[in-house]
N, C-alpha and C positions, 0 to 999 in steps of 0.2 A: 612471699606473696601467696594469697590462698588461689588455688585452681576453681575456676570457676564454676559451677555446678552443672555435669550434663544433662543437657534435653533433648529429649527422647518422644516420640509418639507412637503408642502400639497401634497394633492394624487391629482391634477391638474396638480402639477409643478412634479411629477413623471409622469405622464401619456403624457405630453409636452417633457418628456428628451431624449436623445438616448438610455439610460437604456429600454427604453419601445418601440420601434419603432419595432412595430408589421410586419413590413416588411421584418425586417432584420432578417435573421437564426442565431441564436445565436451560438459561437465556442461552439465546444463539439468536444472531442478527444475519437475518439473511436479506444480500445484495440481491435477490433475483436474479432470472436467467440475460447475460450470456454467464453469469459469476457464482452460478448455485455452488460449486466444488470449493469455494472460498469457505475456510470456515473461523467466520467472523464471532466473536463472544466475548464479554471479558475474561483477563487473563491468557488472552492469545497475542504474539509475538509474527507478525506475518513477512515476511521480507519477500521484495520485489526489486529486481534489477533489470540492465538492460543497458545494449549499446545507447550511446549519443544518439536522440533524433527519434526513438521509437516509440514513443509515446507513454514512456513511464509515471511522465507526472499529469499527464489526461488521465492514463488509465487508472491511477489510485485519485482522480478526483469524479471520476463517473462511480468509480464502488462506496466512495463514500456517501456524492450525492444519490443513489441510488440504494445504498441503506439506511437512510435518512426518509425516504420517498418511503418505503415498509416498514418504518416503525417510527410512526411519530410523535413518540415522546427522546427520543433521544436527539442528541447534542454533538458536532463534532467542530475539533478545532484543527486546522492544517497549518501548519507549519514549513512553509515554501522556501526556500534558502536564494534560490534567485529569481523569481517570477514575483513582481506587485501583486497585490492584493486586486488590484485592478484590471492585469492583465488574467489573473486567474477567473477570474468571473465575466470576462468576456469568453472565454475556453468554454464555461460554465453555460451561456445566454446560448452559443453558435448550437450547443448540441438541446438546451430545452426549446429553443425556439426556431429550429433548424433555417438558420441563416449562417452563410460562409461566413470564417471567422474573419478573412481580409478583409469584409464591406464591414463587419462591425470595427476591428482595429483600424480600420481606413476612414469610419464613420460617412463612407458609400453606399448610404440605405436607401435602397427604394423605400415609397410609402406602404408599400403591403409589407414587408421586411419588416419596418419599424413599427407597423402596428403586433406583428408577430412578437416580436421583441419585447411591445406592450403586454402582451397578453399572455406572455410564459411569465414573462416577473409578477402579471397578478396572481394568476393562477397558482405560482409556486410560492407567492408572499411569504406562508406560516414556516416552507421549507427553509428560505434565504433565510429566517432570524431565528436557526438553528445553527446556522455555518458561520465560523468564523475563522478569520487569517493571522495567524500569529506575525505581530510585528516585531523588529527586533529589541533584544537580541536574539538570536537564533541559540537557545540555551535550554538542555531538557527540564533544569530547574523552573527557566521562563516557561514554557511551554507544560509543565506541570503546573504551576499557580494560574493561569490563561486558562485550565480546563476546568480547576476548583471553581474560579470566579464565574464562568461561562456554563457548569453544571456536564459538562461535557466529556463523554466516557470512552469516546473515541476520537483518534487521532492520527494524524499523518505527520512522518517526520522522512522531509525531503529535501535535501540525501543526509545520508548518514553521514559521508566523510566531509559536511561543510559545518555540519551543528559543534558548537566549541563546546568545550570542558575542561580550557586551561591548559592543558598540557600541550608539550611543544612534537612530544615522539608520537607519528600516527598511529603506531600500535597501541601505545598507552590511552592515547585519545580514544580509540574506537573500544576498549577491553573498559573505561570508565564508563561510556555513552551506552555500551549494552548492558553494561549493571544498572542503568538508571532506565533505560528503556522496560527492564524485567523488573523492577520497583513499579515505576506507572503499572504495570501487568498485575502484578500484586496488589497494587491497589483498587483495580475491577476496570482498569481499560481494556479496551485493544486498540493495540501499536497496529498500521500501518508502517511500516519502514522500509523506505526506495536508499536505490545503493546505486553506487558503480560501478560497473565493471570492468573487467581489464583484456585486452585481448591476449588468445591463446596462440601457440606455434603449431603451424599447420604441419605436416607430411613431409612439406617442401620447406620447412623454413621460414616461410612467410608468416606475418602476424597476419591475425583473421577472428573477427566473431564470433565463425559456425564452431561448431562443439561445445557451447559454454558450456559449466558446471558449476556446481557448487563454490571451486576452485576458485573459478571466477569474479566472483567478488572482491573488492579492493577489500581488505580487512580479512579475509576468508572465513578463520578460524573464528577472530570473537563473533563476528555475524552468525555465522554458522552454528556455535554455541547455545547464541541466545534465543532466536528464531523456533518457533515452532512449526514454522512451515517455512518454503522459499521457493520462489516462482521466476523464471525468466521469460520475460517477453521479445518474444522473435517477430520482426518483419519483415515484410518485401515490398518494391518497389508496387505491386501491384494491387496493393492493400490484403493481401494477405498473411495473417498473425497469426500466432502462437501463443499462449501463457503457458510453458511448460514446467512440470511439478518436479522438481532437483529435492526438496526434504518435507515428510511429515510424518510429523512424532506422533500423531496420535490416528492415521489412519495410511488409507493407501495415496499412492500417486494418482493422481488422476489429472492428467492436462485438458486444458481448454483452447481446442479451437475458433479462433478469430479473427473479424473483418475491420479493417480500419478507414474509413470516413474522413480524411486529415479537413476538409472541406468544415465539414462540421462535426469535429473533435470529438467521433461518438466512434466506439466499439459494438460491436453486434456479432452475434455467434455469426461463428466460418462454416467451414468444409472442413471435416479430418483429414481427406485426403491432401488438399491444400498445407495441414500444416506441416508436411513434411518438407515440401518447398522451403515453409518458413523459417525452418530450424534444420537444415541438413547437418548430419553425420551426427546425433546428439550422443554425447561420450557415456559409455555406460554406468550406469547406476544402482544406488542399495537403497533398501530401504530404512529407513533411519528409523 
């Protein structure tokens, strides 16, 4: 059998390409503030985690809609693993039209309520028929032809360890699912990717939350592999959050302090001091 030919690229013929044309501003989609330290572009890999209950799949659905809301020729498709399409855009209504999500799920509207209700979904018309909800299967192949067909260069795939790919072994599952998430990446998205996490052994022996890391993650490794950045969200009972920076390959850590609103499903920059509350003992760190 003949050895197949190697390939090779000099850092001449990289520094020659439009890859590197020092003129040119590179795209970057930016969420606006409380999410500037996001950095959103294609070819970017971003992972978010987080206990049960903290608001992981509100908060990659505010940065979505909310870089959608700054740059309106783009397109994004989410990919929900258990939340309806329906219940997601009621999530979506409580924070653009600031009515409690309970009166809308409960369909408990006063008439000022529902005329608000009215008037964000006009308002936001040209935004809503940019977003679209992948239905299933929950499949990165599906969920690649949904973003072809939909023009769509951005994406959310929530969670990682529920999207199939066939395989029966979780490690193999999640080591397939990140070679296809860095394929979409390749091809000019950005990945959105929410995970699980796993609790760690405290001091005492106890499982517990506080200290996540990187570790943390269910899948650790291949997440962690593929990711270009990765953020855990911390909170408290008293709306005060965290989005704390555990890996970024191409720049520094920088966490984001934050307020959580569960009422109407909105994040809003915190207090730093606050988020030590949010995320007590955080286990030490490198920079990747």
């Amino acid at each position: 059998m003949t050895a197949p030919a190697p390939k090779f690229t000099t850092a001449a013929a990289v520094i020659r390409s439009p890859a590197l044309d020092l003129d040119a501003t590179p795209e970057r989609w930016h969420p606006g503030p409380p999410f500037d330290a996001l950095d959103l572009r294609p070819g970017r890999v971003v992972l978010l985690g987080a206990p049960p209950g903290t608001g992981k799949t509100t908060l990659a659905l505010q940065v979505v809609v909310a870089t959608l809301v700054t740059h309106p020729a783009l397109r994004a498709v989410v990919g929900n693993v258990e939340m309806s399409a329906g219940s997601l855009v009621e999530k979506l209504l409580a924070r653009l039209a600031r009515v409690p999500l309970d009166a809308i799920m409960n369909r408990e509207l006063a008439r000022e309520q529902r005329e608000r209700i009215d008037a964000a979904t006009a308002d936001h018309a040209a935004l809503l028929d940019r977003l679209a909800f992948l239905d299933a299967p929950y499949t990165l192949a599906h969920l690649g032809a949904a973003m072809v067909g939909f023009g769509a260069r951005l994406c959310v795939v929530d969670y990682a360890q529920r999207f199939t790919t066939g395989d029966a072994d979780d490690r193999a599952k999640l080591d397939r699912l990140m070679s296809g998430v860095r394929a979409l990446a390749a091809a000019g998205a950005c990945v959105l990717l929410v995970s699980s996490v796993a609790r760690q052994k405290s001091k005492n022996g106890s499982s517990t939350y506080s200290g996540l890391s990187l570790a943390a993650f269910r899948g650790s490794a291949e997440l962690e592999f593929g990711a270009d950045s990765a953020f855990i969200l911390h909170g408290s009972k008293d709306g005060a959050a965290a989005l704390e920076a555990v890996k970024n390959r191409f720049g520094a850590l920088t966490d984001i302090p934050l307020r959580f609103d569960g009422a109407l499903q909105t994040f809003t920059a915190g207090d730093s001091l606050a988020m030590f509350d949010a995320a007590p003992e955080p286990a030490p760190r490198k920079r990747r």
